[in-house]
KOLDO-559831 format. One record per atom (N, C-alpha, C): residue in one letter; x, y, z. Coordinates in steps of 0.05 Angstrom, whole numbers, plus 5000, padded with zeros to 4 digits. Atoms other than C-alpha are relative to their C-alpha. Layout:
<pts>
aXYZ
...
</pts>
This chain:
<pts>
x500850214982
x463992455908
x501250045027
x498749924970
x465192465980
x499749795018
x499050284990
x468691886015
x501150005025
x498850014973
x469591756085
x503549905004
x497350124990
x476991686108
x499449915023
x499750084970
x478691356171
x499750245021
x500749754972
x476991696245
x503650095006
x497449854984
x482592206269
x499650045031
x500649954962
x479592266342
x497549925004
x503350044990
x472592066370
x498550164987
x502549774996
x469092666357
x500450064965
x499349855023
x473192896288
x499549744989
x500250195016
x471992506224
x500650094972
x498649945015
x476292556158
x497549954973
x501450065027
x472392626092
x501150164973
x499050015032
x474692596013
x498050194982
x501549895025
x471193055961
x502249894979
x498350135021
x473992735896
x498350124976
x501749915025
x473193025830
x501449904973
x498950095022
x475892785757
x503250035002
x497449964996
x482893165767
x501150025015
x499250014978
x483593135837
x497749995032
x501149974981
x481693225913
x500750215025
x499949954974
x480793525981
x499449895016
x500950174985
x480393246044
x499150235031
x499849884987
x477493566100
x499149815040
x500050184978
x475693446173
x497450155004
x502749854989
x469193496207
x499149925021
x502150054971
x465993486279
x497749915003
x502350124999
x460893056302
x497750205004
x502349845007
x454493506291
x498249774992
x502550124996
x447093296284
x500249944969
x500149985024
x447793476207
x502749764989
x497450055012
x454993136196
x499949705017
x501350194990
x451692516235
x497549854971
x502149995020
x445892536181
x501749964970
x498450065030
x450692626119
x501549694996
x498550245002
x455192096141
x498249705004
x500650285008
x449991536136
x498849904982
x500649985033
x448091676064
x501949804995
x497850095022
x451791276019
x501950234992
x498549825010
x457591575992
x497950114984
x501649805027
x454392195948
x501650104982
x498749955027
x456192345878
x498150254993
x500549695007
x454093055852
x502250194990
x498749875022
x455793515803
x500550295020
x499449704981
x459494275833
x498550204986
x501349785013
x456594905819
x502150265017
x499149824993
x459695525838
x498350305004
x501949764989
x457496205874
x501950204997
x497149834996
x462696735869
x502249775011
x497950254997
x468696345905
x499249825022
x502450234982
x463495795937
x500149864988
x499950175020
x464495165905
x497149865019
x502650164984
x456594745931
x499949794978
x500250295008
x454794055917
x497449955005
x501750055004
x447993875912
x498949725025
x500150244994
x445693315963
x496549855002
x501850225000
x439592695976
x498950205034
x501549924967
x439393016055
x499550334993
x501949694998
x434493546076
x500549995033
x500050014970
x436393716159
x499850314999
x500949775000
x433694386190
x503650195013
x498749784997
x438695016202
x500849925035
x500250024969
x441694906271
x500950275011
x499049834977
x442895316332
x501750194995
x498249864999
x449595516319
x501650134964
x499549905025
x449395666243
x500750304992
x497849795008
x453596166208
x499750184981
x499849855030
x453096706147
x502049964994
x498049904998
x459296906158
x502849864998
x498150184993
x465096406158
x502850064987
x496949925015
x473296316144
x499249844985
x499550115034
x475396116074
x501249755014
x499550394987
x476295266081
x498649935019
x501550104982
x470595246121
x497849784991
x503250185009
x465194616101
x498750025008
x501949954992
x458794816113
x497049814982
x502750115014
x451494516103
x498050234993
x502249704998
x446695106071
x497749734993
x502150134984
x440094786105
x498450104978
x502249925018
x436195246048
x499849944978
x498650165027
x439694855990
x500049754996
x498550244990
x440694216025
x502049894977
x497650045017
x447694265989
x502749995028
x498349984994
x454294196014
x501550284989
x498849735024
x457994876001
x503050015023
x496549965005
x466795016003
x500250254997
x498849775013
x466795746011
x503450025000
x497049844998
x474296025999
x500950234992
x499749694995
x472596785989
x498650114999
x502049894998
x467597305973
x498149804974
x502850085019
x460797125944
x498750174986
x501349805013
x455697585911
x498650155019
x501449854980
x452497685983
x502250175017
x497049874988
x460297926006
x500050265008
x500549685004
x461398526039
x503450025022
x497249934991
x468898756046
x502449744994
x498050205014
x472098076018
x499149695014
x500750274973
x468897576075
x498749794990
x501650155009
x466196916061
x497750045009
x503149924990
x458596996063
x498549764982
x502550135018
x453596336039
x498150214995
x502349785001
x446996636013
x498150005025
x501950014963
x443996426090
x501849795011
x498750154973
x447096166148
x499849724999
x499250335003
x449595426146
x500450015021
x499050174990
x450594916183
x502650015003
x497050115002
x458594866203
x501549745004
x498750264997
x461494216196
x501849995003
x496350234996
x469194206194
x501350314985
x497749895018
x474994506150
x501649874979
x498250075018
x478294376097
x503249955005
x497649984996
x485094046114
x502650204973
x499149835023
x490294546079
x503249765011
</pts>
């Protein structure tokens, strides 16, 4: 499930993934997509895993923006626009090449995973 925390700055905005034995919390920038997610209801969805890609399944469908990514660091939250999932890479995938996080297509970047 994924639960709004309180605002850290104007622009940044704190959010909860919660799962049976625990959580993460990460942070995320106001974006067109992370604008769109946050006025869903909290979402509940089951994980799935990609190589070391944990994705979440979501209700929103928003198109691929501008500045979308293949490529990204490990603890990066991203929206894959061709899934409309939430996906947590934190290492190589099956599309990987040399150890790098790689979705299967360029996401959306929303935030980070606070470590």
């Amino acid at each position: 499930m994924i639960d709004r925390a309180s605002s850290r700055k104007r622009t940044d905005k704190r959010n909860r993934v919660l799962w049976p034995v625990g959580q993460i919390t990460a942070t995320s920038t106001a974006t067109p997509t992370t604008e769109t997610l946050r006025a869903e209801p909290p979402i509940s969805s089951s994980a799935g895993t990609r190589g070391e890609e944990v994705c979440f399944g979501t209700p929103v469908g928003v198109p691929r923006g501008d500045g979308a990514r293949q490529v990204v660091e490990p603890g990066t939250v991203a929206f894959w626009t061709d899934g409309d999932s939430l996906v947590l890479p934190y290492g190589p995938t099956p599309t990987s090449y040399n150890g790098e996080c790689r979705p299967a297509s360029p996401c959306n970047v929303l935030g980070a995973v606070e470590r």
